[in-house]
DRENPA-340216 format. One line per 8 residues: number of its first residue (from 1); for each residue x, y, z of C-alpha. Coordinates in nm, 2 decimals, decimal comma, m for minus. Layout:
BEGIN
NUM) X Y Z | ...
***
This chain:
BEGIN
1) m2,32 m4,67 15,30 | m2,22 m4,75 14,95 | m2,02 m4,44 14,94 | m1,84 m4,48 15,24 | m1,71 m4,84 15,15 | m1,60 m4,76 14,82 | m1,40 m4,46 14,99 | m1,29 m4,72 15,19
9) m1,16 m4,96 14,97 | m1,01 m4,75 14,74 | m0,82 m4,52 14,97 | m0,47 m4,44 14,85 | m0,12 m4,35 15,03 | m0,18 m3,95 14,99 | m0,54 m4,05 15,09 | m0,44 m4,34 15,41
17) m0,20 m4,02 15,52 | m0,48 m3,76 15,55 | m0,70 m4,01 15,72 | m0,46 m4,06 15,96 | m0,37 m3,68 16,02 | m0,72 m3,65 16,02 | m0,76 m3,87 16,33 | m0,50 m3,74 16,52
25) m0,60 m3,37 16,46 | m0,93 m3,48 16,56 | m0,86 m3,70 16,86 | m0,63 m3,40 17,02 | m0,90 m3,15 16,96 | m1,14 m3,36 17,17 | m0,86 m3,38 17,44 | m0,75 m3,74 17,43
33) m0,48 m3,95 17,42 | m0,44 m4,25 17,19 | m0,43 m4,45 17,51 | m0,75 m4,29 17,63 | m0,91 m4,33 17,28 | m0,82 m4,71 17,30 | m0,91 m4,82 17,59 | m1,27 m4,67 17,58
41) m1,33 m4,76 17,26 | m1,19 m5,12 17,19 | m0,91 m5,06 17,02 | m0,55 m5,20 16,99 | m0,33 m4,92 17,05 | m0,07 m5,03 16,81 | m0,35 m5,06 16,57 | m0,45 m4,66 16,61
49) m0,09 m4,56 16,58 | m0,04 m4,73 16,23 | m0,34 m4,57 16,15 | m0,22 m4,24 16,25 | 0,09 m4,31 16,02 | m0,08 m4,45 15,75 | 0,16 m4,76 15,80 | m0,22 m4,98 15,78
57) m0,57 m4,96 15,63 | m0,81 m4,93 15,91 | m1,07 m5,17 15,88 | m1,43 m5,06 15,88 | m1,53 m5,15 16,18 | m1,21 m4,98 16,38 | m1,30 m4,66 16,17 | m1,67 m4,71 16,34
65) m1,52 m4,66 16,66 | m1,32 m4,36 16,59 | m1,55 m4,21 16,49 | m1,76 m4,29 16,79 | m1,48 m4,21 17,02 | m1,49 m3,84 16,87 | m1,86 m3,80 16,85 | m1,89 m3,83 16,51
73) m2,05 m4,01 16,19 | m1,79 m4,23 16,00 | m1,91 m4,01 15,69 | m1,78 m3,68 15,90 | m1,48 m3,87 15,98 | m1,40 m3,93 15,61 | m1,49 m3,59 15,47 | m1,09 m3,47 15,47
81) m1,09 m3,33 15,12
***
């Protein structure tokens, strides 16, 4: 886990921009709308289009459950390299 916070906390713009491309790419590949994403999985959907943007920082816990939403580990989530 030590990994994935420090990835976390230190993420840049270039970095908060492939994140968010990341998730979208990802999210539309697994068929669903942010709307659909959202309301299965708790979260605000104002909060995953920022994300999507890289307008915000997800929080840890909001990356958690995108990463659940798309069947995933958060470590797969992050691995955009």
């Amino acid at each position: 886990m030590g990994k994935i916070f420090i990835k976390i906390a230190c993420m840049q713009d270039k970095e908060l921009i492939k994140l968010g491309k990341r998730i979208e790419e990802l999210r539309e590949k697994a068929g669903l709308t942010m709307s659909a994403l959202c309301f299965r999985h708790g979260i605000e959907l104002s909060t995953l289009s920022r994300i999507e943007k890289a307008q915000v920082e997800a929080k840890y816990r909001t990356l958690l459950r995108i990463a659940e939403a798309l069947n995933m580990t958060l470590s797969e989530l992050l691995d955009f390299e």
